[in-house]
PyMOL CGO cylinders between C-alpha atoms (Angstrom):
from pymol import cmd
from pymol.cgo import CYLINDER

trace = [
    CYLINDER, -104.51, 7.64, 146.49, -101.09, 6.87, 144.51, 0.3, 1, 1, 1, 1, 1, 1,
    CYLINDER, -101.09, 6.87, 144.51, -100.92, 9.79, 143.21, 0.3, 1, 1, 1, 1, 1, 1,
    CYLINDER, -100.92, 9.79, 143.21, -101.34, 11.71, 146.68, 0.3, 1, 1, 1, 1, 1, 1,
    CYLINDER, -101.34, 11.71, 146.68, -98.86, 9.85, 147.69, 0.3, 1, 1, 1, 1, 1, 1,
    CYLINDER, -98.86, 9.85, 147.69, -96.40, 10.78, 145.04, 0.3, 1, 1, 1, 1, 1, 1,
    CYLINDER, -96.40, 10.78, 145.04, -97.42, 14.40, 145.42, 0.3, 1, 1, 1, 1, 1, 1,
    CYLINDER, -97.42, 14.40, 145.42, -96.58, 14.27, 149.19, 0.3, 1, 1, 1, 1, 1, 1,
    CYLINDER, -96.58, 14.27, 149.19, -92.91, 12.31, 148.51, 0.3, 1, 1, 1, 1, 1, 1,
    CYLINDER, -92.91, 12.31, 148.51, -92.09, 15.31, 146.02, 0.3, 1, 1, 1, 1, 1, 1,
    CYLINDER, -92.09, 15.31, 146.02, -92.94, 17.77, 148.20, 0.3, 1, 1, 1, 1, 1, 1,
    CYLINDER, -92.94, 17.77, 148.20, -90.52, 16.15, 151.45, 0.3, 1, 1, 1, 1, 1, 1,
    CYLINDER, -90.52, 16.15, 151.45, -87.83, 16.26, 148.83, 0.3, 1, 1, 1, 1, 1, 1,
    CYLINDER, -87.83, 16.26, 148.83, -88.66, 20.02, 147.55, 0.3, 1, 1, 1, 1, 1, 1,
    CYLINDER, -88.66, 20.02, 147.55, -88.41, 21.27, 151.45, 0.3, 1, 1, 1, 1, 1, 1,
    CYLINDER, -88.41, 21.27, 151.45, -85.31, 18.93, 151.91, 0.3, 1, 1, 1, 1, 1, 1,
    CYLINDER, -85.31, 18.93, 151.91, -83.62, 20.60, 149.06, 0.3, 1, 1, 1, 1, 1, 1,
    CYLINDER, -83.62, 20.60, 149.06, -84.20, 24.26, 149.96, 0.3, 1, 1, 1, 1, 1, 1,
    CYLINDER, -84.20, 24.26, 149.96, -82.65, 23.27, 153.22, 0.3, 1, 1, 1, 1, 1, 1,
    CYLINDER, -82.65, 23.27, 153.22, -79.92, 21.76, 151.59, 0.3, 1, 1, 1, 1, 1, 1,
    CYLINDER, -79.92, 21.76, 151.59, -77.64, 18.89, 152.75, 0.3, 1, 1, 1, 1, 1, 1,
    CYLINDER, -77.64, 18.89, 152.75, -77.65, 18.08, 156.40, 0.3, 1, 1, 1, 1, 1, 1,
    CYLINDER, -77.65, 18.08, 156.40, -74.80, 18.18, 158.12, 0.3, 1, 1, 1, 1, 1, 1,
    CYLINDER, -74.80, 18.18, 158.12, -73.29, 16.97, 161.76, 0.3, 1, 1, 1, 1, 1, 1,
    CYLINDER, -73.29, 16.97, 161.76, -73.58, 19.27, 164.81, 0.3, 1, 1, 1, 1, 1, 1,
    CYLINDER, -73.58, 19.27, 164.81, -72.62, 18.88, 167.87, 0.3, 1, 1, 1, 1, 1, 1,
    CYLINDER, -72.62, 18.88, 167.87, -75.69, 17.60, 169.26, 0.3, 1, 1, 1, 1, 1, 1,
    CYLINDER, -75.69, 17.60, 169.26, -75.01, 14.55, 166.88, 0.3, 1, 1, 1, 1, 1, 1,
    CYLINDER, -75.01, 14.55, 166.88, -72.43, 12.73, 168.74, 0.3, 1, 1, 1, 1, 1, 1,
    CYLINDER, -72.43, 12.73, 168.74, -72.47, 11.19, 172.54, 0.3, 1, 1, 1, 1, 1, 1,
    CYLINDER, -72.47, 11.19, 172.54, -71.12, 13.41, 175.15, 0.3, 1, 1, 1, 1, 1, 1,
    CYLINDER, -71.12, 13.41, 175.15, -67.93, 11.79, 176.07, 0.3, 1, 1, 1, 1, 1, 1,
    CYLINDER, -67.93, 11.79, 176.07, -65.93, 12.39, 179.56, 0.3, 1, 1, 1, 1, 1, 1,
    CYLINDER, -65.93, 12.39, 179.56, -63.52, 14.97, 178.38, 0.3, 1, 1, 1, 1, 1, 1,
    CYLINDER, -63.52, 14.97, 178.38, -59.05, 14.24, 178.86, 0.3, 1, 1, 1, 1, 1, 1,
    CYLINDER, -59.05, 14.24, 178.86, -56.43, 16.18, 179.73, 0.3, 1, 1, 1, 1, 1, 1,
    CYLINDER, -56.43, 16.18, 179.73, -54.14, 16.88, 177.17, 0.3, 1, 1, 1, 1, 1, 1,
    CYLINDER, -54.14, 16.88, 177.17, -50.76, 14.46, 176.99, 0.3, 1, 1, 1, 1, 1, 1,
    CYLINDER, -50.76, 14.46, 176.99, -47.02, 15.33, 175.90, 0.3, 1, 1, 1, 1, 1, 1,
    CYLINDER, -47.02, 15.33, 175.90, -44.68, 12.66, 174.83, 0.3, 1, 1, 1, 1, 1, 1,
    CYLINDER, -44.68, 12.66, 174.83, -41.10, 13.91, 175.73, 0.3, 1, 1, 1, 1, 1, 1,
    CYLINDER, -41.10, 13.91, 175.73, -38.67, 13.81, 172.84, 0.3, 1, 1, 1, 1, 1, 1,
    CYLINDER, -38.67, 13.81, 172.84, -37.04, 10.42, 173.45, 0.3, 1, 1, 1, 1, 1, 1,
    CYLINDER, -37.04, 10.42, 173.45, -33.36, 10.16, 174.07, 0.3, 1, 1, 1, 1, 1, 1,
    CYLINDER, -33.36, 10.16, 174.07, -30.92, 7.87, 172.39, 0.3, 1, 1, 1, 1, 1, 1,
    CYLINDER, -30.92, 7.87, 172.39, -28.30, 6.09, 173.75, 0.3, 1, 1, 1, 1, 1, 1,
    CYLINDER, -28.30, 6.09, 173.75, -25.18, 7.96, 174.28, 0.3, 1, 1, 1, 1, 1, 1,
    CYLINDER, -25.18, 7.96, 174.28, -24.38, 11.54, 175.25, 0.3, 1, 1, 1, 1, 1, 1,
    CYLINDER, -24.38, 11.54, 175.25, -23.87, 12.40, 171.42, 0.3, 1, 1, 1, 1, 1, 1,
    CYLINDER, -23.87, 12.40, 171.42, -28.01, 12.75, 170.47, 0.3, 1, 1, 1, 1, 1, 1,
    CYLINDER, -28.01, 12.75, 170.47, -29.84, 16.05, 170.30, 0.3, 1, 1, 1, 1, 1, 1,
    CYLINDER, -29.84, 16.05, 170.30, -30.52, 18.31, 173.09, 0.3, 1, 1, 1, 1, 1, 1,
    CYLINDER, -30.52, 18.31, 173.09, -33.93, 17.41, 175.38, 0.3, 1, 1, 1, 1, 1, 1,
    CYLINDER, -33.93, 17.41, 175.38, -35.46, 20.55, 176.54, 0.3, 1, 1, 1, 1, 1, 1,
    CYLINDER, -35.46, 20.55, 176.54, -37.11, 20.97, 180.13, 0.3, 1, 1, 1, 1, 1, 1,
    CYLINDER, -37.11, 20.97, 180.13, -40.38, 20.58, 179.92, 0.3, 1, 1, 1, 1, 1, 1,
    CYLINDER, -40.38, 20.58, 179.92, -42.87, 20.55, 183.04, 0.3, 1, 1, 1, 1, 1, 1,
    CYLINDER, -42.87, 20.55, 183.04, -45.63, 17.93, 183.78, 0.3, 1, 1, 1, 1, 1, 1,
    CYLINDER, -45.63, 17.93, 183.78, -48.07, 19.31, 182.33, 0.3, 1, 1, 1, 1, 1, 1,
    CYLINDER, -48.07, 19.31, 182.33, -49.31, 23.00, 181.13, 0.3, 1, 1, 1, 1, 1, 1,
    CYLINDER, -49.31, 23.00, 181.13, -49.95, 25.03, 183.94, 0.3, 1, 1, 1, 1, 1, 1,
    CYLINDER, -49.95, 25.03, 183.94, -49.18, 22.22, 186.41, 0.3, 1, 1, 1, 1, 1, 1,
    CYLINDER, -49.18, 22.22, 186.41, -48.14, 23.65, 189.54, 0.3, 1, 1, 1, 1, 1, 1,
    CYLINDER, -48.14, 23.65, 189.54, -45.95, 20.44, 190.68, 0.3, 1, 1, 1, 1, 1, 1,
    CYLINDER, -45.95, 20.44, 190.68, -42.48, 19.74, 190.56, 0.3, 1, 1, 1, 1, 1, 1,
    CYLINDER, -42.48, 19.74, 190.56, -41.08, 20.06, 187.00, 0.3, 1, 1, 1, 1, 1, 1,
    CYLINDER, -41.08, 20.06, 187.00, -39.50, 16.99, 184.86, 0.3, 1, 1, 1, 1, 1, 1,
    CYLINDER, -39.50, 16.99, 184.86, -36.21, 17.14, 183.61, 0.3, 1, 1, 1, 1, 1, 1,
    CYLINDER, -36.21, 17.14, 183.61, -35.33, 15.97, 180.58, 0.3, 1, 1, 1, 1, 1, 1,
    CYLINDER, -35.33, 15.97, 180.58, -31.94, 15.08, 179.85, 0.3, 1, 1, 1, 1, 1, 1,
    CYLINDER, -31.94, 15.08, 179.85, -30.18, 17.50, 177.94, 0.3, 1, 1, 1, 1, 1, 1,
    CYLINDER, -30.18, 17.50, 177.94, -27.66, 14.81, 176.46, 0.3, 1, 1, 1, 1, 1, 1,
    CYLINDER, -27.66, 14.81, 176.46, -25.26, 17.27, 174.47, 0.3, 1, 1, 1, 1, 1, 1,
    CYLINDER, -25.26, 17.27, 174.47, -21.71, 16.66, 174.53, 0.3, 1, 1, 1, 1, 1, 1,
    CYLINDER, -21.71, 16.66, 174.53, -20.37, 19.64, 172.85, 0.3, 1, 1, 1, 1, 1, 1,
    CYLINDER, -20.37, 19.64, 172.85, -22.47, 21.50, 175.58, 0.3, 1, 1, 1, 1, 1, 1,
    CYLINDER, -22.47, 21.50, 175.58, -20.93, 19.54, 178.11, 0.3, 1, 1, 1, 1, 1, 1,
    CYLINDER, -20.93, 19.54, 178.11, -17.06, 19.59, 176.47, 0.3, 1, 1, 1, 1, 1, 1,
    CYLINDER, -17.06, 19.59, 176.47, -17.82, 23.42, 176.16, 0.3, 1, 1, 1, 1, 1, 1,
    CYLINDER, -17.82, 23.42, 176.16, -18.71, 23.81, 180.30, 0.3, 1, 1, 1, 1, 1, 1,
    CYLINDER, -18.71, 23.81, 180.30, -15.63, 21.93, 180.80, 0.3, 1, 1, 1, 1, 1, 1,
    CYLINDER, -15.63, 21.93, 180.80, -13.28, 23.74, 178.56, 0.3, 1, 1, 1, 1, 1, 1,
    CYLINDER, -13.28, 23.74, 178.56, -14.91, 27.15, 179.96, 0.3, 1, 1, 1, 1, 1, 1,
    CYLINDER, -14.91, 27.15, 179.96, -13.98, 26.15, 183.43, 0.3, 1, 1, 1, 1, 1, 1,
    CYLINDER, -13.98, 26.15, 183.43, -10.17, 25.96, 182.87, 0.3, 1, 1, 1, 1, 1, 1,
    CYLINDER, -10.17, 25.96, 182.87, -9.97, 29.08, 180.53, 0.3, 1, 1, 1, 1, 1, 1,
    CYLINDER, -9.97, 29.08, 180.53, -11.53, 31.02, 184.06, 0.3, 1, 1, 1, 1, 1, 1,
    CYLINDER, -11.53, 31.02, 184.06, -8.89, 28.98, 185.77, 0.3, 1, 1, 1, 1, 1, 1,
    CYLINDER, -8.89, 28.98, 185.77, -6.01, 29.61, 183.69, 0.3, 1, 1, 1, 1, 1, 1,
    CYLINDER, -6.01, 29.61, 183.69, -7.33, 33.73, 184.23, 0.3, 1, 1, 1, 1, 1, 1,
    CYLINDER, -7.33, 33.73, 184.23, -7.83, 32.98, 187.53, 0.3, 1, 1, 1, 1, 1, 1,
    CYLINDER, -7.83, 32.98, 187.53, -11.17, 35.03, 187.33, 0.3, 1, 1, 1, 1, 1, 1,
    CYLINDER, -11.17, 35.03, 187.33, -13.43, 34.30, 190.14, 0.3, 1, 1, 1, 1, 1, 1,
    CYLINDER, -13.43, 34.30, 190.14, -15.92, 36.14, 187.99, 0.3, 1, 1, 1, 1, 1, 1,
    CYLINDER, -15.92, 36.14, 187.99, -15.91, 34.13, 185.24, 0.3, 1, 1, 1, 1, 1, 1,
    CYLINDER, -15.91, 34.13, 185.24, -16.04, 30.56, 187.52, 0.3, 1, 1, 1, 1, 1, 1,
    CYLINDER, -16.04, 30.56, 187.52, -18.40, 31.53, 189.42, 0.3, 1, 1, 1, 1, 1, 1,
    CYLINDER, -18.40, 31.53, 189.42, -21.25, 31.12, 187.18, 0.3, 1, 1, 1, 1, 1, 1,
    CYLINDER, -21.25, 31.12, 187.18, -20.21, 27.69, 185.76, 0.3, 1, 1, 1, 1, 1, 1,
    CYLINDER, -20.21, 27.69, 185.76, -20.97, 26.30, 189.26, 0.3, 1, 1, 1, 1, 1, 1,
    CYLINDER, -20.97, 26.30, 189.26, -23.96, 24.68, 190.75, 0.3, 1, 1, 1, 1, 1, 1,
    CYLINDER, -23.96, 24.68, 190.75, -25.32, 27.03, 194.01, 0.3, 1, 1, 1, 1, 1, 1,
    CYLINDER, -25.32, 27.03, 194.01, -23.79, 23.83, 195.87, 0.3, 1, 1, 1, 1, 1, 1,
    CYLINDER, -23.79, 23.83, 195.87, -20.74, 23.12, 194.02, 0.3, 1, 1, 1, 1, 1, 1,
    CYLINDER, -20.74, 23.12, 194.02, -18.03, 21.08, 195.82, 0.3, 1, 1, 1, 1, 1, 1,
    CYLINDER, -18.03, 21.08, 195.82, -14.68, 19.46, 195.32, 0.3, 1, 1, 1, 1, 1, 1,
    CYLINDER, -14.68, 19.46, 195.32, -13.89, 16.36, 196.34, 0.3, 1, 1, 1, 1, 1, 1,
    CYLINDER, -13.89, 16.36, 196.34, -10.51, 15.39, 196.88, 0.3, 1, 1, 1, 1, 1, 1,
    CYLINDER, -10.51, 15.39, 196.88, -8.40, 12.59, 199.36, 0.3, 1, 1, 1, 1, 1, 1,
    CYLINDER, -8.40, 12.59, 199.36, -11.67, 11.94, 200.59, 0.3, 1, 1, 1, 1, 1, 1,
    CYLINDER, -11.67, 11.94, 200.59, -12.48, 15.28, 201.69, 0.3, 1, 1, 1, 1, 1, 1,
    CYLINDER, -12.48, 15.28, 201.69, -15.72, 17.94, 200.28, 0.3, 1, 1, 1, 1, 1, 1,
    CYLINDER, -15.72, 17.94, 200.28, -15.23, 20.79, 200.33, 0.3, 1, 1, 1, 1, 1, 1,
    CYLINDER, -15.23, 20.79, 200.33, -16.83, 24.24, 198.50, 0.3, 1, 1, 1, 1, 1, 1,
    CYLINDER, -16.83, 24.24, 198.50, -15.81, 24.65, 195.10, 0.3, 1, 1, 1, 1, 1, 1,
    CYLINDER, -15.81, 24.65, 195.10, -15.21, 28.40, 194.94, 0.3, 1, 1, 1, 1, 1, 1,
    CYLINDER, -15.21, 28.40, 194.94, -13.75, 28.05, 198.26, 0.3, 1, 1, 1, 1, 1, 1,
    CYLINDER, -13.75, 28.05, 198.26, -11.43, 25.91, 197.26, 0.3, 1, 1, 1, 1, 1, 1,
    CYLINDER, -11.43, 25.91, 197.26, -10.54, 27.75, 193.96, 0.3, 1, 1, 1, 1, 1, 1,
    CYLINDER, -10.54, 27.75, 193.96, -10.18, 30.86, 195.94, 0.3, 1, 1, 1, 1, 1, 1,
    CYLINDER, -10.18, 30.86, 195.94, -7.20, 29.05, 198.03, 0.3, 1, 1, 1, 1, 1, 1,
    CYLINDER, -7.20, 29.05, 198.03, -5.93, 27.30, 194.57, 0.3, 1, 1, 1, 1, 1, 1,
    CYLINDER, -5.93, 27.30, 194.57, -5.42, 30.72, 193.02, 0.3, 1, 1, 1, 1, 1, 1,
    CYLINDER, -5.42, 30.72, 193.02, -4.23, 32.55, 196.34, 0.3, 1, 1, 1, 1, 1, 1,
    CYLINDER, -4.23, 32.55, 196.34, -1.40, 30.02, 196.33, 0.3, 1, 1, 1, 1, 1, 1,
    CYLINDER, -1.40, 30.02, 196.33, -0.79, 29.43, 193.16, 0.3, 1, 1, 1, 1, 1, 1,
    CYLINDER, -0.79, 29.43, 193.16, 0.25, 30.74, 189.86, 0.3, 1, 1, 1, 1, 1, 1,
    CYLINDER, 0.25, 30.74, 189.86, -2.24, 29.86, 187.42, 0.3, 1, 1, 1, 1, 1, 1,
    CYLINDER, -2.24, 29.86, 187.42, -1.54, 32.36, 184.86, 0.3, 1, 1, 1, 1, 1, 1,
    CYLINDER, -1.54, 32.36, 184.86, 1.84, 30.78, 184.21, 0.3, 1, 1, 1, 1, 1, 1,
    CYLINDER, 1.84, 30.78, 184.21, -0.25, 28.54, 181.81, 0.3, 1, 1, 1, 1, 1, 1,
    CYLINDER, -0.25, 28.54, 181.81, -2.46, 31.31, 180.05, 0.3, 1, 1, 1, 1, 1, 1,
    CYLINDER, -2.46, 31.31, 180.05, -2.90, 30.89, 176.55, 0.3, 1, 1, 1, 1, 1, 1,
    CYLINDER, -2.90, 30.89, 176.55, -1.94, 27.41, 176.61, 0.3, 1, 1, 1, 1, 1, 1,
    CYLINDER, -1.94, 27.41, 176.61, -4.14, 24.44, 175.77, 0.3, 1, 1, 1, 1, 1, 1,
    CYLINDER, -4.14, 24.44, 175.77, -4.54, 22.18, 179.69, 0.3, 1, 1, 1, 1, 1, 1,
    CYLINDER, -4.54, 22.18, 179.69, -6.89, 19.94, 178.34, 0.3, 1, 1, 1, 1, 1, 1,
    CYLINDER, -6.89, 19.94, 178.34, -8.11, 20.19, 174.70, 0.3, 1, 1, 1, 1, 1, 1,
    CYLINDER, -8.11, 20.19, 174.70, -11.64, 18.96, 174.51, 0.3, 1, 1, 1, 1, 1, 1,
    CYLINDER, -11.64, 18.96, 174.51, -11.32, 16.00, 171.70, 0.3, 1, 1, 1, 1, 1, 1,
    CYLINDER, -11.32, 16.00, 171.70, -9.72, 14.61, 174.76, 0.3, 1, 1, 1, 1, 1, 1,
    CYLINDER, -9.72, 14.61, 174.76, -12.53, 15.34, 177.23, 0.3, 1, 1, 1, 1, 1, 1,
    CYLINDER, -12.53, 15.34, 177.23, -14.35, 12.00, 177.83, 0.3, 1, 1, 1, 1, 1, 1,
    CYLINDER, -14.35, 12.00, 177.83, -18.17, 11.56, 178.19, 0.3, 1, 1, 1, 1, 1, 1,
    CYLINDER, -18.17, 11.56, 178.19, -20.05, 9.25, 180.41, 0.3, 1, 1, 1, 1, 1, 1,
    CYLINDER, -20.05, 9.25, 180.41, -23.93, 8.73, 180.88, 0.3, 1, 1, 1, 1, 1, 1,
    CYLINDER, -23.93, 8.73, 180.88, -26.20, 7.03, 183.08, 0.3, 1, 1, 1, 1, 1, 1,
    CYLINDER, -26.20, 7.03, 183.08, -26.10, 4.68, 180.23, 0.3, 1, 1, 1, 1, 1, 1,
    CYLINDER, -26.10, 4.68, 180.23, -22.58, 4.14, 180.37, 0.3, 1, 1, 1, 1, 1, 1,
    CYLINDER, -22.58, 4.14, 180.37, -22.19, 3.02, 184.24, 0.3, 1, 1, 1, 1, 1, 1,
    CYLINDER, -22.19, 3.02, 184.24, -20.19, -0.32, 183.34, 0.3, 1, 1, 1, 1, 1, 1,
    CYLINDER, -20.19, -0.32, 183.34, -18.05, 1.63, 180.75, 0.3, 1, 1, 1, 1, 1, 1,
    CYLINDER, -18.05, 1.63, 180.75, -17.33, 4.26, 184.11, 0.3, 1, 1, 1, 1, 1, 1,
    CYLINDER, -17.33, 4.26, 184.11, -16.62, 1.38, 185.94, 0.3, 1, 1, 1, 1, 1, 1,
    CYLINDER, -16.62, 1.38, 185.94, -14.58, -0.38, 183.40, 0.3, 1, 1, 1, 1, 1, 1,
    CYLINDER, -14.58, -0.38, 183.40, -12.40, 2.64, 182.94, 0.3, 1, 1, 1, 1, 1, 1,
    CYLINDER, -12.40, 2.64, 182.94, -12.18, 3.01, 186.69, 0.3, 1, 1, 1, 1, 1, 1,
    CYLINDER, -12.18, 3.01, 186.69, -13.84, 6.74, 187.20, 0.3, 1, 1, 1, 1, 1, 1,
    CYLINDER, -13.84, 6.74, 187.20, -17.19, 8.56, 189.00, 0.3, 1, 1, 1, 1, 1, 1,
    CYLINDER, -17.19, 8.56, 189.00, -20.20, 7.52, 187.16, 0.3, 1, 1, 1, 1, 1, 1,
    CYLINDER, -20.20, 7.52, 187.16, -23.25, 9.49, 186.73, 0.3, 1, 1, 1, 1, 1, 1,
    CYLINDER, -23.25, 9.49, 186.73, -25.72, 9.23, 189.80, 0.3, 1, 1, 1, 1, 1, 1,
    CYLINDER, -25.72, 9.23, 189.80, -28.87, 9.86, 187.72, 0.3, 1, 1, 1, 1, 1, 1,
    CYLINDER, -28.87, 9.86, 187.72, -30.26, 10.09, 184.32, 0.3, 1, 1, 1, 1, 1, 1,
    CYLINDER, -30.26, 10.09, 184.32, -30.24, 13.67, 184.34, 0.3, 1, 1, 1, 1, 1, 1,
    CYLINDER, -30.24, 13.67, 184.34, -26.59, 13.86, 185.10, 0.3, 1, 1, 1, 1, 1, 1,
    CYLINDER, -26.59, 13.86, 185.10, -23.04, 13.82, 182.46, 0.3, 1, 1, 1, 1, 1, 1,
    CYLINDER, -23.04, 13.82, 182.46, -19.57, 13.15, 183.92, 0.3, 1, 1, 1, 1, 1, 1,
    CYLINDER, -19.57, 13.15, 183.92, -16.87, 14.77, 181.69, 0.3, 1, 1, 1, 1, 1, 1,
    CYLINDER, -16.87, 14.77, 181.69, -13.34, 13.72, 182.88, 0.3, 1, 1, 1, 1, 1, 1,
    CYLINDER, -13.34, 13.72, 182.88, -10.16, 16.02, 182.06, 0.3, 1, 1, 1, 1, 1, 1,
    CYLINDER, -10.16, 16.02, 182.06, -6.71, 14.40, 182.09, 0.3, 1, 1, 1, 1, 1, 1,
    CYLINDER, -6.71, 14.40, 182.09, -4.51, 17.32, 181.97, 0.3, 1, 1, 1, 1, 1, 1,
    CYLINDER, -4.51, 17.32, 181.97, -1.82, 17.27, 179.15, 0.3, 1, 1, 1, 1, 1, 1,
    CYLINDER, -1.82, 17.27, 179.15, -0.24, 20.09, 180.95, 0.3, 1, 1, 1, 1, 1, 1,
    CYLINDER, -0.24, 20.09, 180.95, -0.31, 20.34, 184.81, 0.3, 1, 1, 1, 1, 1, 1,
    CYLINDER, -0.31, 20.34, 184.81, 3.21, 22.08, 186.22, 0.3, 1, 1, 1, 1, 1, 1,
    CYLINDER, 3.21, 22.08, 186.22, 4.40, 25.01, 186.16, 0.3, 1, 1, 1, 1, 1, 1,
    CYLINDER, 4.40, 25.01, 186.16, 7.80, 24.86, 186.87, 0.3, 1, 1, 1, 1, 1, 1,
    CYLINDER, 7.80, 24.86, 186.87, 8.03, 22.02, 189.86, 0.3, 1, 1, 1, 1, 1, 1,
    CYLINDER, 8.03, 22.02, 189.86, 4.89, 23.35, 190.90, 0.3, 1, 1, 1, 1, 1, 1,
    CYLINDER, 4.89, 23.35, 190.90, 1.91, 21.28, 190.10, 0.3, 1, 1, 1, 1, 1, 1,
    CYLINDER, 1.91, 21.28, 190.10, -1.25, 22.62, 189.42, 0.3, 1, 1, 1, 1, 1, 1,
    CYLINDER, -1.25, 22.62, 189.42, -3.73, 19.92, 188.28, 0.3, 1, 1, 1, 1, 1, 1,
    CYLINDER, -3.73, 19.92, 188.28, -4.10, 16.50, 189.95, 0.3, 1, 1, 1, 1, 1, 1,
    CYLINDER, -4.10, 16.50, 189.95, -3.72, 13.97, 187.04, 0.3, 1, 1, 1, 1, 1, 1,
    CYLINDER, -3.72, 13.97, 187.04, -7.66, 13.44, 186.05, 0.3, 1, 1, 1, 1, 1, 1,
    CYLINDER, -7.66, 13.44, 186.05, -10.69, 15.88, 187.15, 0.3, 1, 1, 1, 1, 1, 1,
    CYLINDER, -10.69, 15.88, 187.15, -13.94, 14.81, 186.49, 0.3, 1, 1, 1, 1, 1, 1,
    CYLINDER, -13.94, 14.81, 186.49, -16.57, 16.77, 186.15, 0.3, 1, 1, 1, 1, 1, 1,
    CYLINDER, -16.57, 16.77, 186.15, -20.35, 16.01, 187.60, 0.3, 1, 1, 1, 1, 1, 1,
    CYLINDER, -20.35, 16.01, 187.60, -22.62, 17.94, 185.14, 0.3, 1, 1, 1, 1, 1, 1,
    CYLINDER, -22.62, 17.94, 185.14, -26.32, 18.67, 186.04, 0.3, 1, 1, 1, 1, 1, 1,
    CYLINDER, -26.32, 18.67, 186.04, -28.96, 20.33, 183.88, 0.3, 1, 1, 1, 1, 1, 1,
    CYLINDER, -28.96, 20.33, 183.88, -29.53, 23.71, 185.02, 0.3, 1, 1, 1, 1, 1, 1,
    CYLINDER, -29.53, 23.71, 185.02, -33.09, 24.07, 186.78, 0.3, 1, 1, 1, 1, 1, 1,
    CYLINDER, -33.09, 24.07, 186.78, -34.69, 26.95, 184.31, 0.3, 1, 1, 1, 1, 1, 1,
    CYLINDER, -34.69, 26.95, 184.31, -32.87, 27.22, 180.91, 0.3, 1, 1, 1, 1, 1, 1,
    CYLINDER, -32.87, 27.22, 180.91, -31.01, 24.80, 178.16, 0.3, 1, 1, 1, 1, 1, 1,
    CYLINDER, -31.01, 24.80, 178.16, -27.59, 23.63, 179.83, 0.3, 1, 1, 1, 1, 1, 1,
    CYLINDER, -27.59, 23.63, 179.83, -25.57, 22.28, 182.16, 0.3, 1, 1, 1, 1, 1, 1,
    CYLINDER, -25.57, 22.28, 182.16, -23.23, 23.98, 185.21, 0.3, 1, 1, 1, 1, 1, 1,
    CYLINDER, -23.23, 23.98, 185.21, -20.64, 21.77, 187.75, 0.3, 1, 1, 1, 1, 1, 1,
    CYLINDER, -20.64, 21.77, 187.75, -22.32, 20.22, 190.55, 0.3, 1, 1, 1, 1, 1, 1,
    CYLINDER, -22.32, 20.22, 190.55, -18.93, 18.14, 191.66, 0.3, 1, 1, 1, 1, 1, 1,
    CYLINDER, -18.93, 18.14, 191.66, -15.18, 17.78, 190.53, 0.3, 1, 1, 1, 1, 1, 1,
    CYLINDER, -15.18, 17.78, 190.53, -13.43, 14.60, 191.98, 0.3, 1, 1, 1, 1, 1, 1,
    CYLINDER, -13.43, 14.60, 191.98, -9.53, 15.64, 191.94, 0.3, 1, 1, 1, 1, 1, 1,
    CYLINDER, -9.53, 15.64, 191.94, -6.77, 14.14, 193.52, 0.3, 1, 1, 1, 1, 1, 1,
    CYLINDER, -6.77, 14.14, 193.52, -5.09, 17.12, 194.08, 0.3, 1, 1, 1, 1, 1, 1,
    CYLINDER, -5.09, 17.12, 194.08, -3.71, 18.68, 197.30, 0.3, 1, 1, 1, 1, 1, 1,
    CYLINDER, -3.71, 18.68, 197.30, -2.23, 22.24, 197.83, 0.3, 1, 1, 1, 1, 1, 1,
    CYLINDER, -2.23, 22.24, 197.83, 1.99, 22.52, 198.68, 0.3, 1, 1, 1, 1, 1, 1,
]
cmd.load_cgo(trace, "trace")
């Protein structure tokens, strides 16, 4: 009887090694409820000074409204800015246009009004290109504020930013007259939003105390 029984044990192993090791299929494991995949956005540091933040939408192939986030860049938002006056200073509707927000407005003595409406009368009136190829507002002197930054806006006594998604760049004009004829209020600022479908910003508002002669 033992040594049937030692016959029969080397035979399971004979069969077990011309089938070679066994290995986990899919059958092995519990059926667990499947998950949607997650994304983590990139997280953003205090300060407008950290890395761009691409768009990115809730979720692949989501069909609802898309996230935003921010796209803290200050050189982006220094370059809008400095953009904006070199179309001013050419007095190109052309080249302002597209730096605005499809509901851009100015707001000034209390009153909103269109931006490229208002441009069109600024440039009607007045003589922009008395100032071409000079330097209105160099952008080391641009000034950056964030959602972040509210008590600093406050502090320094100028439009904060109304959302995370949103950068106010203010302008104080080193050079503003031409002639006796002024041409800048003394401080613009700038409400930057992220555009809605690629990487940057355009003009949603500029506060300016400015009014035409």
């Amino acid at each position: 009887m033992k040594l049937c029984g030692v016959l029969a044990a080397g035979a399971a192993l004979a069969c077990a090694s011309e089938r070679g090791p066994a290995f986990a299929t899919s059958e092995s494991f519990a059926e667990l409820p499947r998950k949607a995949p997650s994304f983590a956005p990139e997280p953003v540091a205090d300060g407008v000074d950290s890395p761009s933040a691409l768009s990115a939408a809730d979720g692949a192939g989501s069909s609802g409204p898309r996230r935003v986030i921010v796209p803290l860049d200050s050189e982006a938002a220094r370059d809008l800015v400095s953009r904006f006056f070199v179309a001013v200073l050419l007095e190109s509707n052309r080249d302002l246009a597209p730096l605005f927000a499809a509901q851009a407005w100015v707001v000034s003595e209390g009153s909103r009004q269109a931006a490229p409406a208002v441009w069109r009368a600024r440039f009607a009136q007045l003589d922009y290109t008395s100032l071409s190829g000079h330097i209105v507002a160099a952008p080391a002197t641009l000034r950056t504020y964030t959602y972040r930054s509210l008590a600093r806006a406050k502090l320094d006594g100028v439009p904060a930013p109304l959302s995370e998604s949103e950068v106010v760049v203010v302008a104080r004009p080193g050079l503003s007259w031409a002639g006796k004829t002024r041409l800048f209020g003394e401080e613009l600022a700038f409400r930057l939003r992220p555009k809605a479908d690629v990487p940057g910003y355009e003009i949603a508002e500029i506060v300016e105390d400015f009014r035409l002669p």
